[in-house]
N, CA, C and O atoms as CSV, one atom per row, in Angstrom:
chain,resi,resn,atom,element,x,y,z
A,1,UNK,N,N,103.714,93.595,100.480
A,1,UNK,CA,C,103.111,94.857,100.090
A,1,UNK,C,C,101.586,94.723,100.146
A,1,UNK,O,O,101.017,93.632,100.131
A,2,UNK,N,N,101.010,95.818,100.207
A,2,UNK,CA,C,99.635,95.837,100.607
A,2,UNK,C,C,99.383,97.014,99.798
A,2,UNK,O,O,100.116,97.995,99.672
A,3,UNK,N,N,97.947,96.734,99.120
A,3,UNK,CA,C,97.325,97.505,98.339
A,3,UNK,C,C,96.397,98.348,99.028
A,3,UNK,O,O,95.766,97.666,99.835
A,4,UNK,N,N,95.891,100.122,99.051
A,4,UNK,CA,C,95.155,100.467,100.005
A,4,UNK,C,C,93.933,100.666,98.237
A,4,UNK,O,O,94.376,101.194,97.217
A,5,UNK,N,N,92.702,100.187,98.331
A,5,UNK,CA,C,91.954,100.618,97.439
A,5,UNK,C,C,90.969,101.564,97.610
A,5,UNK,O,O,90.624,102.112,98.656
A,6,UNK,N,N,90.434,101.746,96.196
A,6,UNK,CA,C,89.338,103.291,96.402
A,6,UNK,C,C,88.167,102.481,97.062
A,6,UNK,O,O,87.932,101.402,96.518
A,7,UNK,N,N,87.418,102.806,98.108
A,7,UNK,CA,C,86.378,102.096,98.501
A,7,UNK,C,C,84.426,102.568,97.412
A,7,UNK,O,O,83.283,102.167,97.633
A,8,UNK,N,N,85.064,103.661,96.185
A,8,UNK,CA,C,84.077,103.842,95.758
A,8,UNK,C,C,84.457,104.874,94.331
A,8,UNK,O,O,85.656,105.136,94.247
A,9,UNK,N,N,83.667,105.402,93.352
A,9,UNK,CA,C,84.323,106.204,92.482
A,9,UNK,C,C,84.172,107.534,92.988
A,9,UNK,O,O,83.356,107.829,93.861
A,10,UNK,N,N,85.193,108.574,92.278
A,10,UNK,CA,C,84.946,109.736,92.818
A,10,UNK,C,C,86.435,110.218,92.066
A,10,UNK,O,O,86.909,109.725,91.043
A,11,UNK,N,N,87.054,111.407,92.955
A,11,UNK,CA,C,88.054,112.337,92.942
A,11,UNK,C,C,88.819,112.002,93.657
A,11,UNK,O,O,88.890,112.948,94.441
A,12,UNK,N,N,89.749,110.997,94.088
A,12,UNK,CA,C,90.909,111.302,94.670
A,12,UNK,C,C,91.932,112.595,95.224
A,12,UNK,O,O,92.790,113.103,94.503
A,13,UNK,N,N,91.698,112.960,96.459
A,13,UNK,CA,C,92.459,113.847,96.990
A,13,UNK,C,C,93.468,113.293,98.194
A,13,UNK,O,O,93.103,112.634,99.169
A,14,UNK,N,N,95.044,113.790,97.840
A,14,UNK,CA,C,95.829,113.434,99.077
A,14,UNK,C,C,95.826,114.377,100.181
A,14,UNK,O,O,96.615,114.285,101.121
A,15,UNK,N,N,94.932,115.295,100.073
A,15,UNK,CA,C,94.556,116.315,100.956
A,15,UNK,C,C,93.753,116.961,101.566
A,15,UNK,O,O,92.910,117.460,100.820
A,16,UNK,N,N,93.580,117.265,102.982
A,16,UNK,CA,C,92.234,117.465,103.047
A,16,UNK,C,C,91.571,118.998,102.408
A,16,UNK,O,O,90.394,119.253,102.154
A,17,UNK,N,N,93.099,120.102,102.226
A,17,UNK,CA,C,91.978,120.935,101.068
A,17,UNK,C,C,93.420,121.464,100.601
A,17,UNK,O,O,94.550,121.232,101.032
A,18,UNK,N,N,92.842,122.437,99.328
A,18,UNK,CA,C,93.989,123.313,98.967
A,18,UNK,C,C,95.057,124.337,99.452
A,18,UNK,O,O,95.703,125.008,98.647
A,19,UNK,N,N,95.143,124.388,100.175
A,19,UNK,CA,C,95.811,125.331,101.097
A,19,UNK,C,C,96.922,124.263,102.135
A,19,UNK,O,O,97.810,124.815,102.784
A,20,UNK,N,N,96.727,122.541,102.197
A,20,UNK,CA,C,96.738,122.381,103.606
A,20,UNK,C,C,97.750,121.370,103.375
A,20,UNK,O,O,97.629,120.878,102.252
A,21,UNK,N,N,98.824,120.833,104.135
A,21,UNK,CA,C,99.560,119.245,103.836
A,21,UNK,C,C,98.746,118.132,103.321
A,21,UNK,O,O,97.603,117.852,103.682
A,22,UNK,N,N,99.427,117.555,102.478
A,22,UNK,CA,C,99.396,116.188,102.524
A,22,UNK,C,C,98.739,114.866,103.702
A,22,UNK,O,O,99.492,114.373,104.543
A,23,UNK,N,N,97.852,114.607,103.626
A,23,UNK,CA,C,97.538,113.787,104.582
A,23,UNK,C,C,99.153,112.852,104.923
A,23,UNK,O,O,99.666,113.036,106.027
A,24,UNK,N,N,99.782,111.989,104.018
A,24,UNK,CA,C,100.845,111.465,104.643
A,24,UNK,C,C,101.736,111.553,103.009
A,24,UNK,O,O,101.029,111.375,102.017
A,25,UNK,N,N,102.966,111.773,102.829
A,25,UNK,CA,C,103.827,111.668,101.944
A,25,UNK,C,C,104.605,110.281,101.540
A,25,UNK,O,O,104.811,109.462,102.435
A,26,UNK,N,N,104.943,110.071,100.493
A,26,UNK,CA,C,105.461,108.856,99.899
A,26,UNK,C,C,106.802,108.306,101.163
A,26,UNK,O,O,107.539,109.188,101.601
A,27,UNK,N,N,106.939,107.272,101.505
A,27,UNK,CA,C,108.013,107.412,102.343
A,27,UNK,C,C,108.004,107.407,103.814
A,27,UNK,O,O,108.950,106.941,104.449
A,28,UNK,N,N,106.811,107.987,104.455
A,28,UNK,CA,C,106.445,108.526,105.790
A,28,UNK,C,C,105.489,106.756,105.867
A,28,UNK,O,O,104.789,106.139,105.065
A,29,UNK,N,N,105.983,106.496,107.312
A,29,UNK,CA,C,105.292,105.515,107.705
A,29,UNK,C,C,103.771,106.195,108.208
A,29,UNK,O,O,103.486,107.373,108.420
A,30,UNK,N,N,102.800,104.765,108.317
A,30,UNK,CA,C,101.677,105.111,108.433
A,30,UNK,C,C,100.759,103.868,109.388
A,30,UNK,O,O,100.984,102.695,109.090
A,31,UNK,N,N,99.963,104.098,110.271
A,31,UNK,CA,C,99.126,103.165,111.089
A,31,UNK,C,C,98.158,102.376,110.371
A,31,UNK,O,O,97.871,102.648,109.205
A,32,UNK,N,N,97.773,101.664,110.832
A,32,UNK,CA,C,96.335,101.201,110.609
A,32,UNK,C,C,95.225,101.772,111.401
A,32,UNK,O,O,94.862,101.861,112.574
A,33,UNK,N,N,94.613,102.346,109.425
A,33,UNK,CA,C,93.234,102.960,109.935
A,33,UNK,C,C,93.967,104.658,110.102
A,33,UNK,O,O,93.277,105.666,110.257
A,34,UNK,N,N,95.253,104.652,110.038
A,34,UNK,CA,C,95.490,106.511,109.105
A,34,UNK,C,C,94.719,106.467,108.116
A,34,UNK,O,O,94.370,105.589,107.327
A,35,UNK,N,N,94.367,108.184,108.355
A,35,UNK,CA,C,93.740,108.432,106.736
A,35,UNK,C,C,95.141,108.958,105.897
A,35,UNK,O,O,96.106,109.541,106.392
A,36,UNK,N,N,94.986,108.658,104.814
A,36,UNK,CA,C,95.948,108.812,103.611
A,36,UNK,C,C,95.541,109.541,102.605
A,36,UNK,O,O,96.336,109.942,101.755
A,37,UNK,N,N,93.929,109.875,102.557
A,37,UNK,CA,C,93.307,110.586,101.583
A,37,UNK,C,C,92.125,110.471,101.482
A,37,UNK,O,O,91.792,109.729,102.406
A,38,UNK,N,N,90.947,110.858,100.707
A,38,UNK,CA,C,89.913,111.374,100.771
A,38,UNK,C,C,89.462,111.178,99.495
A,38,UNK,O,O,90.123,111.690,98.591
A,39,UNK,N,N,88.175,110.354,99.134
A,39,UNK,CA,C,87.561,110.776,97.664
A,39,UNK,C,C,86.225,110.944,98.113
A,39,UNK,O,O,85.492,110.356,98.907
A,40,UNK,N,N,86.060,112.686,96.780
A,40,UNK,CA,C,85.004,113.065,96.710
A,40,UNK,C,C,84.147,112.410,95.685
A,40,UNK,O,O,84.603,111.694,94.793
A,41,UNK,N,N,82.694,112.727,95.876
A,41,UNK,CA,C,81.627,112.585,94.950
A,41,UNK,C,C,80.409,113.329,95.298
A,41,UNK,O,O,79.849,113.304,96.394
A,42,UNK,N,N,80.089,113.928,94.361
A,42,UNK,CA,C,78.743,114.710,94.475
A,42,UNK,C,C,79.311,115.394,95.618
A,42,UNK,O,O,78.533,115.181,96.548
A,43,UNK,N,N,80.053,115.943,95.923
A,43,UNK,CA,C,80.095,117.449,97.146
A,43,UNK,C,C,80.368,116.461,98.743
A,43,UNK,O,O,80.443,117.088,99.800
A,44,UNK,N,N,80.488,115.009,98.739
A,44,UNK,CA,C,80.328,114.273,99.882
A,44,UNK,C,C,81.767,113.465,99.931
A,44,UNK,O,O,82.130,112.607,99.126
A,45,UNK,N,N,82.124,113.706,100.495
A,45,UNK,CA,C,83.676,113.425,101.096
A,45,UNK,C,C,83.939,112.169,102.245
A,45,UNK,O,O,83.611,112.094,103.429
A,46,UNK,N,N,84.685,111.217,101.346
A,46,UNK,CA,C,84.583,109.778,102.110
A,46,UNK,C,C,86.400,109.431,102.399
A,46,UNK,O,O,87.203,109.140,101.512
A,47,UNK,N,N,86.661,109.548,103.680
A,47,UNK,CA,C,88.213,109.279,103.745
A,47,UNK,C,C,88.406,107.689,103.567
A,47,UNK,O,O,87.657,106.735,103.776
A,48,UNK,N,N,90.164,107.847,102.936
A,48,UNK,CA,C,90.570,106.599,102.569
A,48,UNK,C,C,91.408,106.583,103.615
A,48,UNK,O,O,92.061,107.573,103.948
A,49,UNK,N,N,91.471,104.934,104.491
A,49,UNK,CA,C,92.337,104.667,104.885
A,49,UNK,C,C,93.537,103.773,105.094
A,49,UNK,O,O,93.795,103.124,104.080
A,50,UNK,N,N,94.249,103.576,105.992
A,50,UNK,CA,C,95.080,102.152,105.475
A,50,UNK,C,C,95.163,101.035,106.350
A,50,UNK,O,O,95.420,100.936,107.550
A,51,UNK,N,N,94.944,100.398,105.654
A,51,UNK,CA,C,94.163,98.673,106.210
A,51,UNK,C,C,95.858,98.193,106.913
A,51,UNK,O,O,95.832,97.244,107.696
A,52,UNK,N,N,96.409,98.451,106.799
A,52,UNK,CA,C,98.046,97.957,108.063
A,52,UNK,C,C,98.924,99.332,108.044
A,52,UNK,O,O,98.931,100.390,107.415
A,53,UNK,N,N,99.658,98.712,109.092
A,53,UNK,CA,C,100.658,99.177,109.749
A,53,UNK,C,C,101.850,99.553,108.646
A,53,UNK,O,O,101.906,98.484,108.037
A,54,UNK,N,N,102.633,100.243,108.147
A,54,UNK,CA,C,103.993,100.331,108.087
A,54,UNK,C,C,104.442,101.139,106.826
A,54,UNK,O,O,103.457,101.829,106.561
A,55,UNK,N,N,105.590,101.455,105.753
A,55,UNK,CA,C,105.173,102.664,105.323
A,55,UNK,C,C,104.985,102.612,103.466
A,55,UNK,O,O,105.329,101.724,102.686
A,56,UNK,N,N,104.379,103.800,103.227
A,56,UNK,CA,C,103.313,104.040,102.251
A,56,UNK,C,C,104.502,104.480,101.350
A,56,UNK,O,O,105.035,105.590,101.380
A,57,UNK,N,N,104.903,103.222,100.378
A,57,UNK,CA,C,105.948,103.049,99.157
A,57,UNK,C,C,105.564,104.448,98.319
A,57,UNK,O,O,106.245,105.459,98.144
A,58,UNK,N,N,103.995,104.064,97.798
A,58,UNK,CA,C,103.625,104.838,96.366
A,58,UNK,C,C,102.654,105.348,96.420
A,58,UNK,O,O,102.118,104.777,97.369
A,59,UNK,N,N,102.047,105.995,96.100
A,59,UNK,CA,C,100.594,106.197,95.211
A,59,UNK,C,C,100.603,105.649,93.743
A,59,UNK,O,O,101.274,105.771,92.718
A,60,UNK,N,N,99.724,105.116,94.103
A,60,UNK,CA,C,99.163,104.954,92.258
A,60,UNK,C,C,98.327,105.575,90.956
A,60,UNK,O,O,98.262,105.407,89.738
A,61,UNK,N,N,97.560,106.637,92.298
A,61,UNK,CA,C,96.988,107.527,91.408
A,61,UNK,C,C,97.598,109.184,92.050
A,61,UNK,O,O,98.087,109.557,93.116
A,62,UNK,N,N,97.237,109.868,90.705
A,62,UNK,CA,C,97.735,111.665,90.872
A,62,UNK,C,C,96.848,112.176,92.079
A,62,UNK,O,O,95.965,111.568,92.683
A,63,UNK,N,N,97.281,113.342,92.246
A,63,UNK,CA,C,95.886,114.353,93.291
A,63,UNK,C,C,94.777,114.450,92.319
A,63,UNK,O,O,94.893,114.403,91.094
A,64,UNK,N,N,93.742,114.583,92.969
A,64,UNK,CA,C,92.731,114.747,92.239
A,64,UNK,C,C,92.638,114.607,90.832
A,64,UNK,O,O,92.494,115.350,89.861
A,65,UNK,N,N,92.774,113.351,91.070
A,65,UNK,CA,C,92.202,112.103,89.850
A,65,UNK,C,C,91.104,111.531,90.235
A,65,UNK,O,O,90.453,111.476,91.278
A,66,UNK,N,N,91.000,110.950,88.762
A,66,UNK,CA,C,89.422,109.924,89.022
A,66,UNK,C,C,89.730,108.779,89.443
A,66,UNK,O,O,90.842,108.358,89.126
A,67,UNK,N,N,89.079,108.154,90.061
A,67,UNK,CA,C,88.647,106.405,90.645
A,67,UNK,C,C,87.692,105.677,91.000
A,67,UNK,O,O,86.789,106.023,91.763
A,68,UNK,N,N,87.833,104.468,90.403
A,68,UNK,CA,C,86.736,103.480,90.818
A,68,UNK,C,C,86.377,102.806,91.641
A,68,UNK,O,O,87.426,102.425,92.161
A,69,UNK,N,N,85.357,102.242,92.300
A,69,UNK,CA,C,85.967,101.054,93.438
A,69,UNK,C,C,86.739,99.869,93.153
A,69,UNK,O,O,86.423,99.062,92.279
A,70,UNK,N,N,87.787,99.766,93.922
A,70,UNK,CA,C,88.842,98.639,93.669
A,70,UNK,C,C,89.984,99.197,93.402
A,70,UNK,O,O,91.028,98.661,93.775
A,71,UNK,N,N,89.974,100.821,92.444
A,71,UNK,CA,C,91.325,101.024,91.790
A,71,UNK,C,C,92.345,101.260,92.764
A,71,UNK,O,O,91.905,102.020,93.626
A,72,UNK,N,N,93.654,100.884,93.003
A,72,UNK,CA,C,94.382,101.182,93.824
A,72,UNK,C,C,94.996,102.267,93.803
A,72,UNK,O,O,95.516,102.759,92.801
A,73,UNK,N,N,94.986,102.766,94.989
A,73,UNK,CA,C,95.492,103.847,95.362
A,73,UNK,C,C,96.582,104.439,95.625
A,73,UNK,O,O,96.916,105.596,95.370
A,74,UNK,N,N,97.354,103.291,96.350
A,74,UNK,CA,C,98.622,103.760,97.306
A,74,UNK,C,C,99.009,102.170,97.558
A,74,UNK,O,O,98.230,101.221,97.647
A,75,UNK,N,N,100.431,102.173,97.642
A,75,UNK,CA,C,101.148,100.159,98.554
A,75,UNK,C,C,101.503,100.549,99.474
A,75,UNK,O,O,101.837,101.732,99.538
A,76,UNK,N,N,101.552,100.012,100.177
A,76,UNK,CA,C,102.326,100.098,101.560
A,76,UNK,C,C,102.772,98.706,102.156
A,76,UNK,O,O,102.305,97.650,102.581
A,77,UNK,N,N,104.176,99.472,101.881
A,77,UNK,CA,C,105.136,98.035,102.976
A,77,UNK,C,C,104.608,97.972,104.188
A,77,UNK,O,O,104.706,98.909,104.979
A,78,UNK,N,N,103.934,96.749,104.488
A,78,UNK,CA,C,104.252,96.166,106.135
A,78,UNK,C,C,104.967,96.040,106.511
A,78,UNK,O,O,105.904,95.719,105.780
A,79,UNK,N,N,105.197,96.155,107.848
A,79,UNK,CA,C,106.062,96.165,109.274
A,79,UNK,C,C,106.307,97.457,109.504
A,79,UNK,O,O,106.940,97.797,110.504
C-alpha cells in the first residue's frame, strides 16, 4: 500500500468544482501522476497526485477538509 500525501496545508477537494465528478472514486484504479484531487489555499489551487500505479483503496480525509503537509490523503494498492 502506498500513501498519496497532502503536498501542503489547505482544503482538500476530490473535485475539481461543485457541479462536476469526482476526480477518481474509491475502488477505480488509477496511474501514476493521475490527479486524485486538489488542495486549495488562499484562492490558489494545487493538484494532488498519485505517486504509483494501481487502485485507490481509501481516502483518508472528507471533501473539503483541512490538511497539512504530510497528512495522508488517500492508499492505494499497487499493481
Amino acid at each position: 500500500m502506498a500513501e498519496i500525501q497532502s503536498p501542503l496545508p489547505g482544503v482538500f477537494y476530490r473535485k475539481p468544482g461543485p457541479d462536476k465528478d469526482p476526480y477518481v472514486q474509491e475502488g477505480e484504479r488509477v496511474e501514476t501522476g493521475q490527479v486524485i484531487g486538489m488542495v486549495e489555499i488562499m484562492k490558489q489551487f494545487t493538484e494532488v497526485h498519485s505517486d504509483v500505479a494501481g487502485t485507490l483503496e481509501s481516502f483518508s480525509v472528507e471533501d473539503a477538509a483541512m490538511v497539512n503537509p504530510g497528512d495522508t490523503i488517500a492508499v492505494v494498492a499497487e499493481g
